[in-house]
C-alpha positions in Angstrom: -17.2 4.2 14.3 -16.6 3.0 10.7 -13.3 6.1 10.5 -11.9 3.6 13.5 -13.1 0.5 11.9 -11.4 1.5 8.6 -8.3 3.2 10.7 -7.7 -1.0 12.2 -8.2 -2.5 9.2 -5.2 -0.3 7.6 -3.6 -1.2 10.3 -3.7 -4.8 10.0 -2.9 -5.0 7.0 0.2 -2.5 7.1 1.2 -4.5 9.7 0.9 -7.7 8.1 3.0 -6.6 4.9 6.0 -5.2 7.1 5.7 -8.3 9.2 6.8 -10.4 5.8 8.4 -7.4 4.0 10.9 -7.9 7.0 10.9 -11.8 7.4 11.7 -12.4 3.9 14.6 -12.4 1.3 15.3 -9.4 -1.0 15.5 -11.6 -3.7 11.8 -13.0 -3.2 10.9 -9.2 -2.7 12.0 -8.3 -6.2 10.8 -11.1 -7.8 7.1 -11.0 -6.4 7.3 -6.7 -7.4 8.3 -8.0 -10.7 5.1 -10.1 -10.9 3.1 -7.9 -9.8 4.2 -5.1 -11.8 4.1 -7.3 -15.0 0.5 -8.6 -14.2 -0.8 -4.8 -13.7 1.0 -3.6 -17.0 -0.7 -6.7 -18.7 -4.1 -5.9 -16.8 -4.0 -2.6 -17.8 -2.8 -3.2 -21.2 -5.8 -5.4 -21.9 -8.1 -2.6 -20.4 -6.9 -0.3 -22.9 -7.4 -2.0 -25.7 -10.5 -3.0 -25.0 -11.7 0.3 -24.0 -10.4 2.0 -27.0 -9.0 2.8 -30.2 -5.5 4.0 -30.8 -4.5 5.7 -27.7 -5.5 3.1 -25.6 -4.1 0.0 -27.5 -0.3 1.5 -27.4 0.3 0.2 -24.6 -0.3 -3.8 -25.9 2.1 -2.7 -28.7 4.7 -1.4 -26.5 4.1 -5.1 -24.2 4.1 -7.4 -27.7 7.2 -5.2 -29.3 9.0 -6.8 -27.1 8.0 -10.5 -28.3 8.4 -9.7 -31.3 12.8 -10.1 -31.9 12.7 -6.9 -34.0 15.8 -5.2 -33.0 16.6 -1.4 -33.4 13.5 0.1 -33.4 12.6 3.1 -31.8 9.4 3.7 -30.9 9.0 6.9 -33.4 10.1 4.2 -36.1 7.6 1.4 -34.3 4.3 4.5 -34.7 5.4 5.1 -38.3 4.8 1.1 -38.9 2.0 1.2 -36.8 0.3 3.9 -38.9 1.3 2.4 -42.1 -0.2 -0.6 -41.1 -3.2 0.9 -40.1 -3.3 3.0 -43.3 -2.9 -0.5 -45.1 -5.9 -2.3 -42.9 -8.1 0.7 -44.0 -7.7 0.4 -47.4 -9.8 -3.0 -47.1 -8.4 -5.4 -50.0 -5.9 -3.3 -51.6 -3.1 -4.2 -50.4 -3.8 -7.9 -49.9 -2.8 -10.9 -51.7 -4.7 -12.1 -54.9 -7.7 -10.3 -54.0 -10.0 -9.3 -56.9 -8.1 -11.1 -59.9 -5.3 -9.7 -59.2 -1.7 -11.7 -59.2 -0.3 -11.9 -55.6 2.6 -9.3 -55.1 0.5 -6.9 -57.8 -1.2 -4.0 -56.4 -2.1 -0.7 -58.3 -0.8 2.0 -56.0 -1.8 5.4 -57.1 0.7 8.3 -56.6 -0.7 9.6 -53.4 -0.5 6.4 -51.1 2.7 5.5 -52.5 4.2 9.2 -51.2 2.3 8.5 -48.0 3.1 4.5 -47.6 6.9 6.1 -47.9 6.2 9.2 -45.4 7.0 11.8 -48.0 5.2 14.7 -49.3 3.9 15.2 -53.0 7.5 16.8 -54.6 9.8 15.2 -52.7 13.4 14.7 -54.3 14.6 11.3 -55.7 17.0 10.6 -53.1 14.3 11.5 -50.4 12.7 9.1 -51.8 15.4 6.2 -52.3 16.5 6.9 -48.5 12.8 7.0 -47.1 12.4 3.7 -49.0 16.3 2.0 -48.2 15.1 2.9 -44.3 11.6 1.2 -44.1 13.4 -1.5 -45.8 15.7 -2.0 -43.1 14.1 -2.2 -40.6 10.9 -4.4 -42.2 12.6 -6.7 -45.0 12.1 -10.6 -44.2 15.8 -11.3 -44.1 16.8 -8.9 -41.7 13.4 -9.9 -39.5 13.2 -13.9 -39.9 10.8 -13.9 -36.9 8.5 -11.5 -38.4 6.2 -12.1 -41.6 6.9 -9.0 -43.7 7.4 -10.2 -46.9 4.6 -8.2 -48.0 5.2 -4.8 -46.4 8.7 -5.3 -47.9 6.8 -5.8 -51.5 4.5 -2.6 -51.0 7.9 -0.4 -49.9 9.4 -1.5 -53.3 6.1 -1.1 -55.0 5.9 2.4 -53.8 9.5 3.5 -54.7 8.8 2.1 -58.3 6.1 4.0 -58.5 7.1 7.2 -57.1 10.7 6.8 -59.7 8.3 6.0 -62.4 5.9 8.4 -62.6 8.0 11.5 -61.1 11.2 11.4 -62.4 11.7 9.6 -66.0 
């Protein structure tokens, strides 16, 4: 009894959605799949990032990337950033602005992060490092991204080079 019960039901409402799927005008039928795909993507986004960590907050990135008016990025380029950020946000008070007496724009970056702020490896060759560092900056500095507040990242990619020219190669 509750198969047949179920089996109408489906039916109903099958028939009821082919019923206006066929009364109504293409244009209203892409418009209300648009809505409904953007309210699940948003749904789910939100359920990801609440319900996790990395993995599961990509998806919000991907949605707010586009918001954002940062043009040419990839989205190998966007998880670099991402990681560097999150590299940054773990390294509680290091890399921000006047903490602990220091000046803001100062920061003492040791060796290490400044190879991995840049994405290189320990030995790298001064033009690795010069073109890691011209590409971040591309992509990140404040006059190329007026939307975008990255006057700081764009300090600690300068900071880093310095660092890596200065204490590698003079």
């Amino acid at each position: 009894m509750n198969l047949f019960l179920l089996g109408i039901i489906i039916f109903v409402i099958v028939y009821l959605f082919l019923n206006w799927f066929a009364r109504t005008s293409s244009k209203k039928i892409a418009t209300t799949i648009k809505k409904i795909a953007i309210y699940i993507s948003l749904i789910l986004a939100v359920l990801f990032t609440i319900g996790g960590k990395f993995i599961f907050s990509l998806p919000m990135w991907l949605i707010l990337l586009s918001g954002l008016k940062i043009k040419g990025f990839t989205l190998l380029q966007f998880y670099q950033l991402y990681k560097l950020i999150q590299f940054m946000k773990n390294n509680a008070g290091r890399f921000s602005q006047g903490q602990f007496g220091q000046s803001p724009g100062s920061s003492s970056l040791t060796s290490e992060e400044a190879y991995k702020l840049l994405g290189l490896k320990k030995g790298a060759s001064k033009e690795e490092v010069l073109k890691a560092a011209n590409q971040l900056q591309k992509k990140i500095h404040p006059d190329m991204n007026r939307d975008v507040k990255t006057e700081r990242l764009s300090q600690l990619v300068n900071e880093a080079r310095d660092k890596i020219i200065k204490s590698d190669f003079s």
